[in-house]
Z-matrix of the N, CA and C atoms (Angstrom, degrees):
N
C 1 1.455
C 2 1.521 1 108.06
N 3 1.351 2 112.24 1 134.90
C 4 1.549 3 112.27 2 -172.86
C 5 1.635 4 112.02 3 -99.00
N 6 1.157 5 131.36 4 160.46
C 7 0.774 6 158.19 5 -160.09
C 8 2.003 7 110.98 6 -59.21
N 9 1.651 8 106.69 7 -33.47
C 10 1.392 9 129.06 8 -163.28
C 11 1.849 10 76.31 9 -91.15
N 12 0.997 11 125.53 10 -50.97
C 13 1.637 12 131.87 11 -169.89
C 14 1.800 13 94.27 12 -33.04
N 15 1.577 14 76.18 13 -65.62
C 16 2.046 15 90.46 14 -144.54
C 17 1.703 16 102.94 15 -72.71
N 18 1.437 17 122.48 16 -9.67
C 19 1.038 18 129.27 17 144.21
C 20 1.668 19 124.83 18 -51.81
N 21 1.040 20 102.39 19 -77.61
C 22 1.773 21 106.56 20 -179.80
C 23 1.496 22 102.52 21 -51.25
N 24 1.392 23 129.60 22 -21.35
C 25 1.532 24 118.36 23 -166.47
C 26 1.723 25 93.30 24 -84.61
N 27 2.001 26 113.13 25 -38.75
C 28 1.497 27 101.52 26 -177.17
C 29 1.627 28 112.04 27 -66.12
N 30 1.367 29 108.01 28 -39.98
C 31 1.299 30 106.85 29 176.44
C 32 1.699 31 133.31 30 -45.92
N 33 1.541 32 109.63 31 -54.95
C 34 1.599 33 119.83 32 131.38
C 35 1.551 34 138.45 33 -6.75
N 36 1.925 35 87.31 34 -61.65
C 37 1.662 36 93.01 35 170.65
C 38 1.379 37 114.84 36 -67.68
N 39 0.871 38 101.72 37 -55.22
C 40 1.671 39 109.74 38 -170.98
C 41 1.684 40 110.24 39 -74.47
N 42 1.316 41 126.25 40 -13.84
C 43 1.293 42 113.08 41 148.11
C 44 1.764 43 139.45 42 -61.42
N 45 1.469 44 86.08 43 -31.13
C 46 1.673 45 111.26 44 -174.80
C 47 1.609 46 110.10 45 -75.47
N 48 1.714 47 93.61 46 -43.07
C 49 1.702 48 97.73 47 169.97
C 50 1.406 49 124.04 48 -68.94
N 51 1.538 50 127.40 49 -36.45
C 52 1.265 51 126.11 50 150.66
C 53 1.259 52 138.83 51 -30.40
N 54 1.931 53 103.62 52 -47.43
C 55 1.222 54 115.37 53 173.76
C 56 1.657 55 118.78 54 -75.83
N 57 1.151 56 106.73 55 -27.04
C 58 1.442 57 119.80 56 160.73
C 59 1.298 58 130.25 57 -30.63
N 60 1.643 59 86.80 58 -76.72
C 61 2.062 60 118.06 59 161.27
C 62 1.632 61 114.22 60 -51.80
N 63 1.364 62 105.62 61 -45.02
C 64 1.664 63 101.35 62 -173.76
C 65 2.092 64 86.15 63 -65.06
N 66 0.848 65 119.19 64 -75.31
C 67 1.470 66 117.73 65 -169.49
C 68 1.280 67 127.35 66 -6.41
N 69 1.793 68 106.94 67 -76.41
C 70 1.216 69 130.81 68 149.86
C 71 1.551 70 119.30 69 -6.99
N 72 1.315 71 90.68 70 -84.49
C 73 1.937 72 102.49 71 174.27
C 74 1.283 73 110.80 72 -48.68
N 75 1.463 74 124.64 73 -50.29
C 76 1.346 75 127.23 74 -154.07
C 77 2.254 76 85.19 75 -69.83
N 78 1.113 77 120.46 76 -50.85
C 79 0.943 78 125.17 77 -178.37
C 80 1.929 79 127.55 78 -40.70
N 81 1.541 80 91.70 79 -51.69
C 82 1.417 81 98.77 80 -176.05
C 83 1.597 82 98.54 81 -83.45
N 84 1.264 83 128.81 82 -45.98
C 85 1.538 84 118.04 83 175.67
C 86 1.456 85 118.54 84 -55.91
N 87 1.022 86 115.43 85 -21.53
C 88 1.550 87 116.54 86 171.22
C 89 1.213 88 109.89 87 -87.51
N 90 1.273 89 144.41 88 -17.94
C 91 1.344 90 145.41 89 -147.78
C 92 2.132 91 83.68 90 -114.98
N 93 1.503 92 121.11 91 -29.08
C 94 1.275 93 124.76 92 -168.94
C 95 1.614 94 95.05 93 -100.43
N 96 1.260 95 125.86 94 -9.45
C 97 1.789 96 109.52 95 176.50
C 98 1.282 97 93.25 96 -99.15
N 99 1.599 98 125.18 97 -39.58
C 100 1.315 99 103.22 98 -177.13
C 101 2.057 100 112.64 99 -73.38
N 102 0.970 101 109.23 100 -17.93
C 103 1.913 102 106.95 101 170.27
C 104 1.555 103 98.59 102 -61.06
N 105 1.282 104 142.62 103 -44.75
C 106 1.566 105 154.04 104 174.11
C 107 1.328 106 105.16 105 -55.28
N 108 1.255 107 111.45 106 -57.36
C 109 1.887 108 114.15 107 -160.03
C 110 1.533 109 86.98 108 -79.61
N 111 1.688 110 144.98 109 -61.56
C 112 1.599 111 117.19 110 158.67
C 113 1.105 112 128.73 111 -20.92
N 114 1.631 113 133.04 112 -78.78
C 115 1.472 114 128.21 113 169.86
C 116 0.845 115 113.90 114 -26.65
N 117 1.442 116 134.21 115 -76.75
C 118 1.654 117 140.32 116 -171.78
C 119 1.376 118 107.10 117 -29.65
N 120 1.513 119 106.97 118 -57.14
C 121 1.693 120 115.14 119 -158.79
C 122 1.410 121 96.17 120 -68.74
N 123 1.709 122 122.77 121 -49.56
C 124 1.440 123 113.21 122 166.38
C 125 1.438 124 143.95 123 -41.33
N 126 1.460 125 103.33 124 -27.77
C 127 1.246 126 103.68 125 173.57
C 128 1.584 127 122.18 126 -119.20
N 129 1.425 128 102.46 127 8.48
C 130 1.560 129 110.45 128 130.61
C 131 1.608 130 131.61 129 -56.64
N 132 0.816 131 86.30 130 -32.01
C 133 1.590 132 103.80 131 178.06
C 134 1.407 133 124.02 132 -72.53
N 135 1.152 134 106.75 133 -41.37
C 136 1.681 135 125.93 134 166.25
C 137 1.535 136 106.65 135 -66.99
N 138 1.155 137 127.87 136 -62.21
C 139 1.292 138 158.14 137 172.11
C 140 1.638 139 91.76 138 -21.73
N 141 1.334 140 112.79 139 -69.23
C 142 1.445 141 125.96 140 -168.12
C 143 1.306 142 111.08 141 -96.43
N 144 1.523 143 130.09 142 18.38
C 145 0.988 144 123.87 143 160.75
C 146 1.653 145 119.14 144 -115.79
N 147 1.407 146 87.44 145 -4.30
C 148 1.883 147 111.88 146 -179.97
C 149 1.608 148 89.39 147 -82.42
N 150 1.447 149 121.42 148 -43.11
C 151 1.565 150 123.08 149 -157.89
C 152 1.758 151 108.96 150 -66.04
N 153 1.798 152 93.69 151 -55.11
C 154 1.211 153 96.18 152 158.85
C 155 1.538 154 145.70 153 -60.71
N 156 1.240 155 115.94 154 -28.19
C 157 1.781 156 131.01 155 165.89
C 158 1.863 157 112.86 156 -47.75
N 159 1.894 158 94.56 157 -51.47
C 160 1.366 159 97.02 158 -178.22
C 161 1.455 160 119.77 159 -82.31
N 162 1.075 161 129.61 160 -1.44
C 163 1.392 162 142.29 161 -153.06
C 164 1.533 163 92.54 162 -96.73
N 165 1.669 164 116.89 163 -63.43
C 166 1.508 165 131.83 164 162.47
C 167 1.135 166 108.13 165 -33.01
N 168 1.487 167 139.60 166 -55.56
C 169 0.999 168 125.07 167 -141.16
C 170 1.914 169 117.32 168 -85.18
């Protein structure tokens, strides 16, 4: 095995592991804006249902 081989195979590795890592992250940060963009919308919701309660009253 030559030398250009065991190169392109580390290069490979360490591309695949990157793509791995980018995944991961891309995964949990999306999985943590959408837990945020719920809350938010929830307590918009409160927000505008407090607005409306007192408005009635």
């Amino acid at each position: 095995m030559g030398w250009g081989s065991k190169a392109g195979d580390w290069a490979f590795k360490g591309l695949t592991a990157g793509l791995g890592l980018a995944t991961i992250y891309l995964t949990a940060t999306f999985s943590v804006n959408v837990y945020r963009g719920l809350a938010w919308h929830n307590s918009q919701s409160k927000i505008e249902k407090q607005g409306s309660n007192e408005q009635s009253s």
